[in-house]
N, C-alpha and C positions, 0 to 999 in steps of 0.2 A: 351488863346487869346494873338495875338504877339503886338498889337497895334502898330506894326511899320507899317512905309508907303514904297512901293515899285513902280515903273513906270512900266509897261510891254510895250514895243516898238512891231506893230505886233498884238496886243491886239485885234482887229478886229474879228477875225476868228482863227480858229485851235488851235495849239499847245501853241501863244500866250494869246488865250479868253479861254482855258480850265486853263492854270497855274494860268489867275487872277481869276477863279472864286475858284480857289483852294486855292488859295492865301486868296482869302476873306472871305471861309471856317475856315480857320486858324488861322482867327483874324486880318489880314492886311489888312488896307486900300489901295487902292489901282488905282492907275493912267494909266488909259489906253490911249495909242496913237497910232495913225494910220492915212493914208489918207482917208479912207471910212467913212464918217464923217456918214451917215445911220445905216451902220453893226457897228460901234464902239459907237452909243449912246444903241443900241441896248443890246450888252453886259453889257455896264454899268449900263441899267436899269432893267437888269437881275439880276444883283448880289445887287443891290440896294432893289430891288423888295422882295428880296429872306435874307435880316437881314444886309447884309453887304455895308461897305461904299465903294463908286467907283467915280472917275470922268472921265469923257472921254473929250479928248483934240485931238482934230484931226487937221491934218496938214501933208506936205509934209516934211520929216523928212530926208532931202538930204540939207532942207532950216536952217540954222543957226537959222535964228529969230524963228522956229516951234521949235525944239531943247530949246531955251529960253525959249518961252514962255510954253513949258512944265513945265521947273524944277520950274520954275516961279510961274504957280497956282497951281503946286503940293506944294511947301512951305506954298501958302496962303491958301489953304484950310488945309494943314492937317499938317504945322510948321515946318517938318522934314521931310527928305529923308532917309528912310534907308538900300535901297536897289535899284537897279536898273538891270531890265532885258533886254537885246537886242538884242530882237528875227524877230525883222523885218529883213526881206529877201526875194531876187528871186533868181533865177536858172540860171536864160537867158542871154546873151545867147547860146542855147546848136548849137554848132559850134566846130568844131578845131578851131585851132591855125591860120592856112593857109587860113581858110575862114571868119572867123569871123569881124564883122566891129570892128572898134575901138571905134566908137561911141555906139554902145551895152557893151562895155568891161566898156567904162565910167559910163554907169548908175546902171549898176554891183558895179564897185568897189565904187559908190555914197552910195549904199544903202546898202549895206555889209560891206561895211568899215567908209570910212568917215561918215558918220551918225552917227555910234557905236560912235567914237572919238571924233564928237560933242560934243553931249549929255552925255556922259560921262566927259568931259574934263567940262562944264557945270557943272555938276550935282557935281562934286568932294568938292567943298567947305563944301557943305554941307553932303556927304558921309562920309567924313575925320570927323567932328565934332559928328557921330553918329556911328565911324567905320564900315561905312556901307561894305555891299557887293555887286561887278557887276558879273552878268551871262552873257555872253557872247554863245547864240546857234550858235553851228557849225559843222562840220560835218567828216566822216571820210574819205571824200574824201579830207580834208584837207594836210593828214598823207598820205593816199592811193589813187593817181591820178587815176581819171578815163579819158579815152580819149572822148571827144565831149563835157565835162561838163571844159573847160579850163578855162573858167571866175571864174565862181564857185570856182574851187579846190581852185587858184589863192587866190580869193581875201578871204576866210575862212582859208587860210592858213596866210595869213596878218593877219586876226583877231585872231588868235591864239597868232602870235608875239605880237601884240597890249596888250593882255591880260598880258602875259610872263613879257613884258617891263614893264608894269603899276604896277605889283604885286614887280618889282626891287624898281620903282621909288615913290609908294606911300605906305607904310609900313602900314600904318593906315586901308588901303580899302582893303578887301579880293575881290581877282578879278578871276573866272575861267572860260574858256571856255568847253561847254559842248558838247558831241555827244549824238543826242536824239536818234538816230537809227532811224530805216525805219517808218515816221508819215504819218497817212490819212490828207496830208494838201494840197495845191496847189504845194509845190515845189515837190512834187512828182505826182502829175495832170498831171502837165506840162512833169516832165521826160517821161514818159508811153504816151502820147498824142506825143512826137516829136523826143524821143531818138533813133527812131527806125535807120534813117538815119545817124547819126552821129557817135552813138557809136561802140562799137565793137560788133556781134552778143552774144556773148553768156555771155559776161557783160550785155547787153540791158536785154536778156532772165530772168538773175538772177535777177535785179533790178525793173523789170516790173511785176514777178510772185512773187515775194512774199508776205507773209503775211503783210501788214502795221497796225504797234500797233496805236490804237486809240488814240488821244491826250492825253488824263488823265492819262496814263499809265508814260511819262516821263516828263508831266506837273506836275504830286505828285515832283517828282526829282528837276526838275528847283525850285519849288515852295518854297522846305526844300531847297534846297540850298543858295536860296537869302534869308532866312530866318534866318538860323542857318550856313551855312557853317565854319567849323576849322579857321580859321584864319592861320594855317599853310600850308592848302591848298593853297594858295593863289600864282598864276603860274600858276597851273595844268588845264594838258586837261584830261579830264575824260569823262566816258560815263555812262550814268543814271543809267546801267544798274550795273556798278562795284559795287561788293561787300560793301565797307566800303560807298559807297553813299546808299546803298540799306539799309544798317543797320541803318545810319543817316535817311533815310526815315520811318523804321519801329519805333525809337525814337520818332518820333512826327507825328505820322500818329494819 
């Protein structure tokens, strides 16, 4: 049992409600936030239900004060922050370059980037005092542009540098961003519901037909990571699936 406490951003549904409830498995308390104040009591009182501690804090997580008032009753309830995941994200929107509004690009880069920086920037006094660790979910279109996903690649490729900079600037907090690979979540709903237009055909073909691993497959990964991660990691983009993460996984499975 890790009795450390963690926030999972995203916490709602998918990739982010499979990592806390594996999280809670593990012995972490744990703080879920999202805007779907429904689906996110929900979870909470799943993993509540089921031995483990959870609070769910919902809010609009692009809003400063929501960001606050997170790290805020994660401290009052459970004294300490020792980890923090930032798995909220959208996709949208799926456009080029030449068509896209700029207003879609904005609420993109609100909720993929500035939000992470918040709530992080936030959450750091008390990470620094618990050496905690940030997860950071991202993607490998970060690295590898796809064409019609411009926003996306964009601003996950910010959140990468984000992570990069913060592992220079804060020695104390291990920070990495992760590649979960292809997940049953909405941001791939949404690709296979709209990419058909946009993308290229036979990147659409490969991204549309393949297998998508079920949340708990790379939720175990985020989960050991915000957990236990090296501390000399602390930079790296990695993918759930590499090696020396996978053996870290088999360590405290």
């Amino acid at each position: 049992m890790s009795g450390k406490t963690v926030i999972v951003t995203g916490g709602s549904r998918g990739l982010g409600r499979a990592t806390a409830c594996i999280l809670a498995r593990m012995g972490a308390n744990v703080v879920l936030a999202a805007r779907s104040e429904n689906a996110l009591q929900e979870a909470a009182d799943e993993i509540n239900r089921s031995g483990g501690q959870a609070l769910a804090v919902s809010g609009d997580l692009r809003q400063q004060n929501t960001c606050q008032k997170v790290v805020e009753e994660a401290v009052t309830r459970f004294k300490s922050i020792d980890g923090l995941i930032n798995n909220a994200g959208i996709l949208g929107p799926l456009a080029r370059i030449a068509d896209a509004e700029p207003s879609a690009w904005t609420e993109n880069w609100e909720i993929n980037v500035l939000s992470p920086v918040m709530i992080t920037k936030i959450a750091l006094p008390h990470l620094r005092a618990r050496k905690g660790r940030v997860i950071h979910i991202s993607t490998g279109m970060a690295v590898k542009p796809v064409a019609g996903t411009s926003a996306y690649n964009v601003a996950k490729a910010g959140l990468n540098m984000f992570s990069a900079t913060l592992a220079i600037e804060e020695p104390l907090v291990t920070t990495i961003t992760l590649r979960p690979g292809g997940v049953d979540t909405d941001v791939q709903a949404t690709l296979r519901a709209e990419g058909a237009g946009v993308m290229d055909p036979e990147v659409f073909k490969k991204y549309s037909t393949r297998e998508l691993l079920p949340p708990e497959i790379p939720g175990r990964a985020v989960a050991t990571l915000a957990l236990y991660a090296p501390y000399d990691w602390s930079g790296r983009f990695i993918s759930y699936d590499d090696e020396d993460v996978q053996t870290l996984v088999k360590k405290y499975k």
